[in-house]
N, C-alpha and C positions, 0 to 999 in steps of 0.2 A: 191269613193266619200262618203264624212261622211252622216248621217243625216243634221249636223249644218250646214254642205256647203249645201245641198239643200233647209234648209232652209232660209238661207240669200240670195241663188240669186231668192230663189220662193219672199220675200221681196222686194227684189230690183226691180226684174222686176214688183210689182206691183208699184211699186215707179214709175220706169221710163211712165206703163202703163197711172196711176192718172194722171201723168204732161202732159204725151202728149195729154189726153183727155182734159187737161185744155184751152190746146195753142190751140186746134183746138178750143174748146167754145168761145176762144176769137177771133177767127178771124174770126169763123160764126155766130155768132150773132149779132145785127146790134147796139145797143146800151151798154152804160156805164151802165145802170142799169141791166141788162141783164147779162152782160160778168163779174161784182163784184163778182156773186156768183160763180164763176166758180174758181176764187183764192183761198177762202176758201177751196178745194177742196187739193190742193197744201200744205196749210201752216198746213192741218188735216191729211189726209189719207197718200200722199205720206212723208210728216217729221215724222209723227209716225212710217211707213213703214220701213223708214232710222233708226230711231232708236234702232226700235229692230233688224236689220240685224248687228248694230253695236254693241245690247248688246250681243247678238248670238254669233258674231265671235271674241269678244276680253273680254266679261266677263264683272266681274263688277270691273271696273278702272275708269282711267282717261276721256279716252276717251267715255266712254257711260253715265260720267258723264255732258261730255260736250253738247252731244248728247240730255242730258234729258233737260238741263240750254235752249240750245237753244229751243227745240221743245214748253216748254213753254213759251220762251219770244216771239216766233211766233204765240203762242195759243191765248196771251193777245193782242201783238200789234196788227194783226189781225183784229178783231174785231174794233180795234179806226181808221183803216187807211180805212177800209171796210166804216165805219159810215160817215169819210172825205169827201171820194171820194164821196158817195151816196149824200151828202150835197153838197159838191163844183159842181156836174152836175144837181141838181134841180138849184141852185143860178144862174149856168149859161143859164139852158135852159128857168126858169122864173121869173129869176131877181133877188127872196127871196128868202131863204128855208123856208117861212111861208107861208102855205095855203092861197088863199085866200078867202074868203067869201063867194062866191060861191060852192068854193071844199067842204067846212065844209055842207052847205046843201044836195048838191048831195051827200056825204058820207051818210047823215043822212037818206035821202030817201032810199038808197040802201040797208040800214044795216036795215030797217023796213019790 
């Protein structure tokens, strides 16, 4: 067994390690604010993991071009669908995603 091959499946297997630690974050933690950060975990650590096992084992082509295309259109969406959901579960649990009036004080107190 070469170097390269130990290091694409030392890669890989952090790959599969990050997602599974993802999938259990989400099904043990009790809320949507909580369980959001645990995706980012996924769309970083294990897609960049996959990508260098695939520029490892096939060089610089096609495919680890494809590799790079995806890993950043997951770095950017990411981040907008992260921000959504964060918004769509305050809207539903208090109606607005705008503070209200009282939050802005109690911030203000606590931040003194």
């Amino acid at each position: 067994m070469k170097t390269a091959d130990i290091a694409v499946a030392a890669f890989l297997g952090l790959m599969v390690v990050t997602s599974l630690i993802s999938c259990w974050a989400l099904i043990l933690f009790r809320d949507a604010f909580q369980r959001m950060h645990y995706l980012s975990l996924v769309t970083t650590v294990s897609t960049l993991s996959l990508l260098i096992a695939v520029a490892i084992k096939e060089g610089w082509g096609q495919a680890t071009v494809k590799a790079v295309l995806t890993f950043i259109v997951l770095l950017l969406v990411n981040a907008v669908v992260t921000h959504a959901t964060a918004r769509a579960a305050r809207i539903r649990q208090y109606g607005s995603w705008m503070p209200a009036p009282e939050e802005h004080i109690e911030g203000a107190r606590e931040s003194r």
